[in-house]
MDTraj code that builds the backbone (N, CA, C; nanometers):
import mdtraj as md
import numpy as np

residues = "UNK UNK UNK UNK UNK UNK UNK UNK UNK UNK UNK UNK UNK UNK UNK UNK UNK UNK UNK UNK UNK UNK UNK UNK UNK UNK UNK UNK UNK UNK UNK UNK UNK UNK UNK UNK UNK UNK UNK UNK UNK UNK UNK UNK UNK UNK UNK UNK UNK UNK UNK UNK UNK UNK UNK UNK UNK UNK UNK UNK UNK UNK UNK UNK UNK UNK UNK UNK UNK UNK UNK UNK UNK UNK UNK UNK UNK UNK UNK UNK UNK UNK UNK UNK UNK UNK UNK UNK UNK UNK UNK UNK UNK UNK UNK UNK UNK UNK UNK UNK UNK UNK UNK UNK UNK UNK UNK UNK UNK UNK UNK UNK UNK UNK UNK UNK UNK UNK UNK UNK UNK UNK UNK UNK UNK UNK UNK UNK UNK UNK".split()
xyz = np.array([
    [-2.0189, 2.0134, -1.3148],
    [-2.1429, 1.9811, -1.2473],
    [-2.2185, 1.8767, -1.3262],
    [-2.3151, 1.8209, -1.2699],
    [-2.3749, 1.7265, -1.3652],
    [-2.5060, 1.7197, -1.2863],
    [-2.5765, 1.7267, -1.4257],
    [-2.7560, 1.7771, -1.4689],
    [-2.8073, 1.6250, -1.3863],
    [-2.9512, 1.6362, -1.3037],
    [-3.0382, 1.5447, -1.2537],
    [-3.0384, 1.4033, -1.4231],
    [-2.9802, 1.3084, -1.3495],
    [-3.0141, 1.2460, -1.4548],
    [-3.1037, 1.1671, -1.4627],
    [-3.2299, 1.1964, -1.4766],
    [-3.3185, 1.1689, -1.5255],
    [-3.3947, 1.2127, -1.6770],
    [-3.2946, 1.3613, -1.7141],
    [-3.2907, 1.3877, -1.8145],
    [-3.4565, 1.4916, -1.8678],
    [-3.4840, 1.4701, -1.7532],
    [-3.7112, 1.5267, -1.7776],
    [-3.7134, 1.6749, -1.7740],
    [-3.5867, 1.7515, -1.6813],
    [-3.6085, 1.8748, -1.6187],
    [-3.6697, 1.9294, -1.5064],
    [-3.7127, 1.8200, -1.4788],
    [-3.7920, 1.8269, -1.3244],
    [-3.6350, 1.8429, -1.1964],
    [-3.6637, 1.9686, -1.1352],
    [-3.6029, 2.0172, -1.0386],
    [-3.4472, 1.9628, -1.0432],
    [-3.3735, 2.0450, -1.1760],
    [-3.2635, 2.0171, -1.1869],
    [-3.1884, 1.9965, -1.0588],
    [-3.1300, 1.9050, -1.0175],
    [-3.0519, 1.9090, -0.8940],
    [-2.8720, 1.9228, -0.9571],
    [-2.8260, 1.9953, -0.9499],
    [-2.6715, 2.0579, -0.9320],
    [-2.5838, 1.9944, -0.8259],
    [-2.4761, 1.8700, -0.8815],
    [-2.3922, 1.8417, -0.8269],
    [-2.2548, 1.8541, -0.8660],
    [-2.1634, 1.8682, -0.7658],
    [-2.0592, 1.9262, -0.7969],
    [-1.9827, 1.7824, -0.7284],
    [-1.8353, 1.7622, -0.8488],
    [-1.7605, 1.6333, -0.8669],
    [-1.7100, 1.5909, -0.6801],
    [-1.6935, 1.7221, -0.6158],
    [-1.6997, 1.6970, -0.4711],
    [-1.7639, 1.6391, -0.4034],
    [-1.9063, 1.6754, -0.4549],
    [-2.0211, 1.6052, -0.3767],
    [-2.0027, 1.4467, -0.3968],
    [-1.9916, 1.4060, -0.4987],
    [-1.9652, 1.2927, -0.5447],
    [-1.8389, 1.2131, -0.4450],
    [-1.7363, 1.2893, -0.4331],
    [-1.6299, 1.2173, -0.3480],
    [-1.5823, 1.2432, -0.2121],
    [-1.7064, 1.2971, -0.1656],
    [-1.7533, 1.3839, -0.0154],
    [-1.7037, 1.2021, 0.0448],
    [-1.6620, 1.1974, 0.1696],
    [-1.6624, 1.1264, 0.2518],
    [-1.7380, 1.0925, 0.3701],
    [-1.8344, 1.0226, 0.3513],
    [-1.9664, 1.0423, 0.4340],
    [-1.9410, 0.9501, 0.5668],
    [-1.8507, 0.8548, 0.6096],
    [-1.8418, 0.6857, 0.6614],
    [-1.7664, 0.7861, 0.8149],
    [-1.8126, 0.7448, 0.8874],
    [-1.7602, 0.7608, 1.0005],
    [-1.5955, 0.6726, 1.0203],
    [-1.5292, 0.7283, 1.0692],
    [-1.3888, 0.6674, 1.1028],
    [-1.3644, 0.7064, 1.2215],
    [-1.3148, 0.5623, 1.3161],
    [-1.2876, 0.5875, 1.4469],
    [-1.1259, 0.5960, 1.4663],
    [-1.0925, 0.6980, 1.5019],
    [-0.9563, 0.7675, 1.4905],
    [-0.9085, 0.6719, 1.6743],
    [-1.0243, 0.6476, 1.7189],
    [-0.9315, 0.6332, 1.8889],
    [-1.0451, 0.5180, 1.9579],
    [-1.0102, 0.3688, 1.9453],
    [-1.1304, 0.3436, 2.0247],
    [-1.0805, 0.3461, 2.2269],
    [-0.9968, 0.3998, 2.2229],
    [-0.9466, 0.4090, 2.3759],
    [-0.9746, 0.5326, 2.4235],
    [-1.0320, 0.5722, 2.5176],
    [-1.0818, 0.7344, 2.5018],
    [-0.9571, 0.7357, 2.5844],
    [-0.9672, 0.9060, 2.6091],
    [-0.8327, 0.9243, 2.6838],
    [-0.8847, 0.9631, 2.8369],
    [-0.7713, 0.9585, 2.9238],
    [-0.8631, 0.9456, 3.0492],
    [-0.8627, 1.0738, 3.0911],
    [-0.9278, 1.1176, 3.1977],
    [-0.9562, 1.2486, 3.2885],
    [-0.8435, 1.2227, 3.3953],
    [-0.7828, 1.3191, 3.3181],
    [-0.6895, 1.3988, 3.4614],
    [-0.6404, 1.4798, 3.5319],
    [-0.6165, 1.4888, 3.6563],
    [-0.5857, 1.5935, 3.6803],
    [-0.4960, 1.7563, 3.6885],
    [-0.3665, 1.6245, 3.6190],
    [-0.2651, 1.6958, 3.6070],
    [-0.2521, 1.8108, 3.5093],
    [-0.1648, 1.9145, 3.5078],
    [-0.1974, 1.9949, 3.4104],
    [-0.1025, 1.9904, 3.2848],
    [-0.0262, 1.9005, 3.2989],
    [0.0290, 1.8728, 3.1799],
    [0.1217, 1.6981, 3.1752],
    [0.0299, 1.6556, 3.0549],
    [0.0745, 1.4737, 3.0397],
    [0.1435, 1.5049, 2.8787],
    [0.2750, 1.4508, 2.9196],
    [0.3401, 1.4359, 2.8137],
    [0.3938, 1.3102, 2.7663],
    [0.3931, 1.1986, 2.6791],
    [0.4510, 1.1285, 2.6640],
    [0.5671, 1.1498, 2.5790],
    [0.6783, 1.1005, 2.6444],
    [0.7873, 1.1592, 2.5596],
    [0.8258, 1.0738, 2.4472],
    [0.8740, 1.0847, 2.3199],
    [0.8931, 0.9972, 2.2470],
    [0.9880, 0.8900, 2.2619],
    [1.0838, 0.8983, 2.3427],
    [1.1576, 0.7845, 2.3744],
    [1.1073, 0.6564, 2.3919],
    [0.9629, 0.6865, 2.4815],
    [0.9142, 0.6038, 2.5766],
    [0.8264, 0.5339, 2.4748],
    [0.7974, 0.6182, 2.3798],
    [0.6853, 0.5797, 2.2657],
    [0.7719, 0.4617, 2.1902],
    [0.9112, 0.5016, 2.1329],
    [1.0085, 0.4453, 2.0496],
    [1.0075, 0.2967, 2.1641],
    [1.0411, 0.2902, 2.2690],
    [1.0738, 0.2011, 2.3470],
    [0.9126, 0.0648, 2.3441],
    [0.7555, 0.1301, 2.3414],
    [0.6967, 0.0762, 2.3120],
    [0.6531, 0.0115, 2.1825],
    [0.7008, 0.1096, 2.1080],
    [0.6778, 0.0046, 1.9518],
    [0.7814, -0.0650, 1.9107],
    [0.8947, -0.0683, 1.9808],
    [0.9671, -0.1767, 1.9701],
    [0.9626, -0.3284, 2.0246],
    [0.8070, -0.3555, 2.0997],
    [0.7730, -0.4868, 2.1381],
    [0.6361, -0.4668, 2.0962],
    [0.5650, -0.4425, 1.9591],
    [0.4555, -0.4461, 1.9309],
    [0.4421, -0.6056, 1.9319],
    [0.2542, -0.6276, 1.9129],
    [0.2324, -0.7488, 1.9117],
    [0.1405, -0.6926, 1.7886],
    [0.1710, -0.8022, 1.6912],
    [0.1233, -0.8494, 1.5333],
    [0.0232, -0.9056, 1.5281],
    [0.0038, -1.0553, 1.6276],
    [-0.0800, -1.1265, 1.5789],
    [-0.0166, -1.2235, 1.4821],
    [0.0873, -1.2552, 1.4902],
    [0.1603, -1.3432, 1.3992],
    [0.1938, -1.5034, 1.4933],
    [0.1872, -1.5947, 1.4715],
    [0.1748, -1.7201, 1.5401],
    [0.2723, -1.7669, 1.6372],
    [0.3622, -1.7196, 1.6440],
    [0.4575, -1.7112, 1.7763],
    [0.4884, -1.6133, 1.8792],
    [0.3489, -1.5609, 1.8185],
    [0.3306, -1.3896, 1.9699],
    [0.2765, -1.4658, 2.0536],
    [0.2910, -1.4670, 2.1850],
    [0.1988, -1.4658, 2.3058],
    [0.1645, -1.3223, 2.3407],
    [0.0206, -1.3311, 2.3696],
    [-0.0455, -1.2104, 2.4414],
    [0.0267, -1.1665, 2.5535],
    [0.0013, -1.2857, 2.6557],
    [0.0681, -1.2309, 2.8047],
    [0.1708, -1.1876, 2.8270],
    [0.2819, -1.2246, 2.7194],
    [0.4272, -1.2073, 2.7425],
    [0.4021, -1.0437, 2.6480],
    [0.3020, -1.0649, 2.5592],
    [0.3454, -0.8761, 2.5127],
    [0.2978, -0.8203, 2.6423],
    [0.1726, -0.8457, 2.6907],
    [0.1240, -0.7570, 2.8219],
    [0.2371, -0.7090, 2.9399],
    [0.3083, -0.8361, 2.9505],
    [0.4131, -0.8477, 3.0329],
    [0.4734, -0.7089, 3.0409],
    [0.5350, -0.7179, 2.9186],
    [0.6873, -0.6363, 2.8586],
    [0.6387, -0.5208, 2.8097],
    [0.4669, -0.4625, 2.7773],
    [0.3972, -0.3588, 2.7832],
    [0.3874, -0.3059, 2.8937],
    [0.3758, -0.4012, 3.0322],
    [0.3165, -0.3125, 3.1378],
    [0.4973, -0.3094, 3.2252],
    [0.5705, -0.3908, 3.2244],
    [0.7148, -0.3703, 3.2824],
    [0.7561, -0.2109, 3.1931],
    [0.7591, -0.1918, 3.0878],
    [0.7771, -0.0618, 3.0221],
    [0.6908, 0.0798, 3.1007],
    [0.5772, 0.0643, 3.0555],
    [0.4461, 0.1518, 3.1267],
    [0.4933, 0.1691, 3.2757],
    [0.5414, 0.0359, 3.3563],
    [0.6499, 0.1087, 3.5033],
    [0.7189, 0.1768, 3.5085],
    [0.7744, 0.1841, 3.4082],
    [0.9280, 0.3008, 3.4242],
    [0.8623, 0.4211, 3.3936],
    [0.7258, 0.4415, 3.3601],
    [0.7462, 0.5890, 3.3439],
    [0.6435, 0.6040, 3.4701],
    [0.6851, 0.7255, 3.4817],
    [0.6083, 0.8158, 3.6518],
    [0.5813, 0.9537, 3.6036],
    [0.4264, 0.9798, 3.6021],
    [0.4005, 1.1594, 3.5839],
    [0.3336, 1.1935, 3.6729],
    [0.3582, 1.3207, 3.7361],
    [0.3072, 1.3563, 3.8630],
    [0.1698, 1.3563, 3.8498],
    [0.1045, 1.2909, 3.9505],
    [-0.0728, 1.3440, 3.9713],
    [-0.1409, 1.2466, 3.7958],
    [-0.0393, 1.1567, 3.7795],
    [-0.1118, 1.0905, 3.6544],
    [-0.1473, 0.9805, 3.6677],
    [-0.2388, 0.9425, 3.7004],
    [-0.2833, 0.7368, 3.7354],
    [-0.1581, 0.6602, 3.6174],
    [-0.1423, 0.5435, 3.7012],
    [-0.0841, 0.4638, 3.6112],
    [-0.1907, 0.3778, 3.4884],
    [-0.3098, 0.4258, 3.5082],
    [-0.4037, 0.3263, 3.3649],
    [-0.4054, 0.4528, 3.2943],
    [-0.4117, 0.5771, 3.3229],
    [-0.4005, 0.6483, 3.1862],
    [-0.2542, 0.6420, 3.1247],
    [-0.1946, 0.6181, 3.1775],
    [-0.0027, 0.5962, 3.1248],
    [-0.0575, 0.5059, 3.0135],
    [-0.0785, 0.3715, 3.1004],
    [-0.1429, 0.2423, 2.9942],
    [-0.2336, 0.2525, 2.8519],
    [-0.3602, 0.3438, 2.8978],
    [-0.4246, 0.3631, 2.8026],
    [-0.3379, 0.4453, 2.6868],
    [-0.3068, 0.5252, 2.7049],
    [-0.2728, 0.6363, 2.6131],
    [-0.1218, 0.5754, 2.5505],
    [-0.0621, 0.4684, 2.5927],
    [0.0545, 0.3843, 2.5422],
    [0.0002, 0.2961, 2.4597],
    [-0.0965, 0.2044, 2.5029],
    [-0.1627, 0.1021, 2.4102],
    [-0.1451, 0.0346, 2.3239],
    [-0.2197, 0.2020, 2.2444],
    [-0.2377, 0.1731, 2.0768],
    [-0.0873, 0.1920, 2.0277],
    [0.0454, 0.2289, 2.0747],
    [0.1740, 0.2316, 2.0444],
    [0.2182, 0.1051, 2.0276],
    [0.1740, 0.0086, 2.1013],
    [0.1841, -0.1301, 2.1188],
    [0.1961, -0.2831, 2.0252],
    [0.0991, -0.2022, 1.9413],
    [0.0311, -0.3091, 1.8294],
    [0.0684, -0.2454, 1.6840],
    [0.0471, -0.3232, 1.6580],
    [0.0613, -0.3397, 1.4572],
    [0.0079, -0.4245, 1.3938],
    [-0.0150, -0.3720, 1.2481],
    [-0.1127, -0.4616, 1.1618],
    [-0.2721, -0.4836, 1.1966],
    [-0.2692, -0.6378, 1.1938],
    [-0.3927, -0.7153, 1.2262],
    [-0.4189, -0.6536, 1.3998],
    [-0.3580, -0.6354, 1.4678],
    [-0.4110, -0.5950, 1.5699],
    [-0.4148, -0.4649, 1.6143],
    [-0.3541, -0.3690, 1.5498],
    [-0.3908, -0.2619, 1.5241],
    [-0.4975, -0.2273, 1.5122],
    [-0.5409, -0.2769, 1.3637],
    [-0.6829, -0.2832, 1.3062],
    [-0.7828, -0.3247, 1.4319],
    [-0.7550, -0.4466, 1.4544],
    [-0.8719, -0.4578, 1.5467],
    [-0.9678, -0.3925, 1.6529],
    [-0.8129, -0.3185, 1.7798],
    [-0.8244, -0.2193, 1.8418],
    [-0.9091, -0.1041, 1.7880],
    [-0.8827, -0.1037, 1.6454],
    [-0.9472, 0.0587, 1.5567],
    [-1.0938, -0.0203, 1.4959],
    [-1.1187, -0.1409, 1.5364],
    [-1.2649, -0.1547, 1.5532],
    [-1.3554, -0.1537, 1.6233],
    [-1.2903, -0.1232, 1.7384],
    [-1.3836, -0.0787, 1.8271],
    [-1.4578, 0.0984, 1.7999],
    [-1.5949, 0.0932, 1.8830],
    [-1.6537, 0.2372, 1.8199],
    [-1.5229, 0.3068, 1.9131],
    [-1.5252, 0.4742, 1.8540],
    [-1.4440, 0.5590, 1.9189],
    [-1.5047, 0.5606, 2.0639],
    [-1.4066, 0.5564, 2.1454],
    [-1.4084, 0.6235, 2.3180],
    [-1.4677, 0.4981, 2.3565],
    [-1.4612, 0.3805, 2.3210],
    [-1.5907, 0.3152, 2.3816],
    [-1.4925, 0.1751, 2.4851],
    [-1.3767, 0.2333, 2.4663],
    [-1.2779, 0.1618, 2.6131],
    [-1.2507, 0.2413, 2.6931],
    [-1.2913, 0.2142, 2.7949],
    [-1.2557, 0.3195, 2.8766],
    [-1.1750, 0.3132, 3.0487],
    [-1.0928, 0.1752, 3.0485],
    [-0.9850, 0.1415, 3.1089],
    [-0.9354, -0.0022, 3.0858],
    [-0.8205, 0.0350, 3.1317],
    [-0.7278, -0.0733, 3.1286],
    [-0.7737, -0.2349, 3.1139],
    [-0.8652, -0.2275, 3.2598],
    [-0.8632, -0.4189, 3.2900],
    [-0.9573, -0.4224, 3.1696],
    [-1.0408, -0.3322, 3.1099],
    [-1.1654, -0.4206, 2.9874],
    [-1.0782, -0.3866, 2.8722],
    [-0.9715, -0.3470, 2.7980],
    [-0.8527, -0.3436, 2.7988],
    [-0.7938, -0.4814, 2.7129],
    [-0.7392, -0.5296, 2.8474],
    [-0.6771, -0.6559, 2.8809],
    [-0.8038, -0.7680, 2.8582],
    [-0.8644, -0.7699, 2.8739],
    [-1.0047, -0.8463, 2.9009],
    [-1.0239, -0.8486, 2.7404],
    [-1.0579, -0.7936, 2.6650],
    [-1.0961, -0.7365, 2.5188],
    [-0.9623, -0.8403, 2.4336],
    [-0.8562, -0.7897, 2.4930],
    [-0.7172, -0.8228, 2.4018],
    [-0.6959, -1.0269, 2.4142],
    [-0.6950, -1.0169, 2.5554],
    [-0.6873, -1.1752, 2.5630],
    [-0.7867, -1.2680, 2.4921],
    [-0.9213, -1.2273, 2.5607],
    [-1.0276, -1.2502, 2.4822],
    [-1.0162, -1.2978, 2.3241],
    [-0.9754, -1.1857, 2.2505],
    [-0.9271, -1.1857, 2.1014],
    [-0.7891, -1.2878, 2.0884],
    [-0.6784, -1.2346, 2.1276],
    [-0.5756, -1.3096, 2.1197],
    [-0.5541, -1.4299, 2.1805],
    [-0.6178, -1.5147, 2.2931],
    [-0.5920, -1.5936, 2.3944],
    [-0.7089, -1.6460, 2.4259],
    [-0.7995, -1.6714, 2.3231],
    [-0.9421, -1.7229, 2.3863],
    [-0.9694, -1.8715, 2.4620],
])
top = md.Topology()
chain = top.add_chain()
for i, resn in enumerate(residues, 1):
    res = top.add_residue(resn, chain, resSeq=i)
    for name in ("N", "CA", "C"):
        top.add_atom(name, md.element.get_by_symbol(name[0]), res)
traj = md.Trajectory(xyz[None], top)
């Protein structure tokens, strides 16, 4: 523990080495919220996951945006879940999508604060394709 340092005795305050390395900073784990649905069970299977991070976009100087969007949303077709919109497929694939520098970026947005597809797309081009 370690004594108020001010050293006077005035209202010893007691801190413990935890307090000290407490993590106070908010971290946004998801800026894509996830969508409302109806179905009673959405599974993405990992195949489909494996199949999307195998055309991530980097942000490296010979990516085109549109052509990842392309080959993101031709993928996001093949899958079908009953009673599941196809923009929550999208949303909840996304962030599988990207790496690195654009990873990051996506994870700068506040949490939940996308909340479909076209602002999405709109957000990404914007950034990547201005």
């Amino acid at each position: 523990m370690v004594d108020n340092p001010h050293g006077d005795g005035r209202g010893r305050e007691r801190r413990t080495l935890e307090d000290y390395a407490a993590f106070t900073s908010h971290i946004n784990f998801n800026s894509i919220a996830r969508p409302t649905i109806n179905a009673t069970n959405m599974e993405m299977k990992p195949t489909i996951i494996h199949l999307v991070q195998s055309n991530q976009f980097n942000d490296l100087s010979h990516e085109n945006p549109y052509t990842h969007l392309a080959t993101f949303l031709e993928i996001c077709n093949t899958v079908k879940i009953h009673q599941v919109p196809d923009e929550a497929i999208r949303l909840s694939l996304f962030p599988f999508s990207l790496a690195r520098p654009a990873k990051a970026w996506l994870n700068s947005f506040p949490e939940n604060s996308l909340t479909n597809w076209d602002d999405v797309v709109a957000k990404f081009l914007s950034k990547y394709f201005p």
